[in-house]
C-alpha positions, 0 to 999 in steps of 0.5 A: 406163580407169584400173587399180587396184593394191593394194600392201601389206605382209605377213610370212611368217605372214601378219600385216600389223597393224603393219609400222611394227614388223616391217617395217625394216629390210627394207623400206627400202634403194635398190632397195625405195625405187626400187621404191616411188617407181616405184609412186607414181610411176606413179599420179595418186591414191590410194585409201586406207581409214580407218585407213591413211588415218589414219596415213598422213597424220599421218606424211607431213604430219609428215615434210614438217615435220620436213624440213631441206633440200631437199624429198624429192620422195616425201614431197612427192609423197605429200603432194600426190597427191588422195586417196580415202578410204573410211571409214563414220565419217569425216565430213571429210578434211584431206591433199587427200582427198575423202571417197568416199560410202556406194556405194563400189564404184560410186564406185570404178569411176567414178573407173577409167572417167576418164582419167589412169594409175592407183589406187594402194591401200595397205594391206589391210583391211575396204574389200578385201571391197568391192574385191575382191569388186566385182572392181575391184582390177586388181593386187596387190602383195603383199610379203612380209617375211622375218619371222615374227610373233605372229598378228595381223591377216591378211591378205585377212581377212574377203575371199571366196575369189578366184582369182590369176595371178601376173605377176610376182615381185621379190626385194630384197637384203633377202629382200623378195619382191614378188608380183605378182597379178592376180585371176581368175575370177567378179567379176574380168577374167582379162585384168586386170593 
């Protein structure tokens, strides 16, 4: 059975909106780029909702373009990873995704009963409620970024209440703190993680 792990990007006020904004230079560096090859890495897809899905795609694809000289194997391989994609408005999907149907919770939990290493999910929005209130989501990586910002969008908005157990904390150069969580309690395996 395959775990899935949330990793997403949150300032210290709880905004995670615009992290293309807000997030260098904190967010890149050889430890934070070790770190996140190793997540990547470590899975064999990703599960992504509409609007990450969206920005994603446009600026890999358009980095893997732009490159001169050898591939960078990261770009490469968030290019070729399959894809999952949650979306209630989306009819078709480029970027080797498959578009997940209307019973997302169901479709998840069919794709973590197949063989293969992990779910990967950035990003956090409206398809956590399902996630997290289906109890399917095994980890979160949540890592903070030393900045404060105007309110934005928060994060875990709109999610019920759920419990969490940290398992683990990272601290890069930059001030980044990566927690490391896995829910508990009603909809979640307290083994989980």
């Amino acid at each position: 059975m395959r775990r899935l792990i949330e990793s997403t990007f949150v300032t210290l006020g709880g905004d995670i909106g615009a992290p293309q904004e807000w997030g260098p230079p904190y967010l890149f560096g050889p430890e934070q780029d070790d770190y996140g090859r190793e997540l990547l890495f470590g899975a064999d897809a990703l599960l992504l909702g509409r609007k990450t899905y969206e920005g994603l795609s446009a600026a890999y694809l358009a980095m893997a373009a732009a490159e001169e000289g050898p591939p960078n194997d990261f770009v490469a391989t968030m290019n070729a990873i399959p894809k999952y994609i949650a979306s209630t408005t989306l009819t078709q999907v480029g970027w080797n995704a498959t578009l997940l149907g209307a019973d997302v919770a169901a479709e998840v939990a069919a794709l973590k009963q197949q063989p293969g290493k992990y779910l990967l999910k950035y990003g956090t929005g409206r398809l956590d409620r399902v996630l997290l209130g289906s109890g399917l989501v095994d980890e979160l990586r949540i890592w903070i970024v030393p900045v404060t910002t105007a309110p934005g969008k928060r994060l875990f908005e709109g999610v019920d209440e759920i419990g969490l157990r940290l398992t683990q904390t990272h601290t890069f150069p930059s001030g980044v703190v990566v927690l490391t969580y896995a829910p508990v309690g009603a909809g979640a395996d307290e083994g989980a993680g």
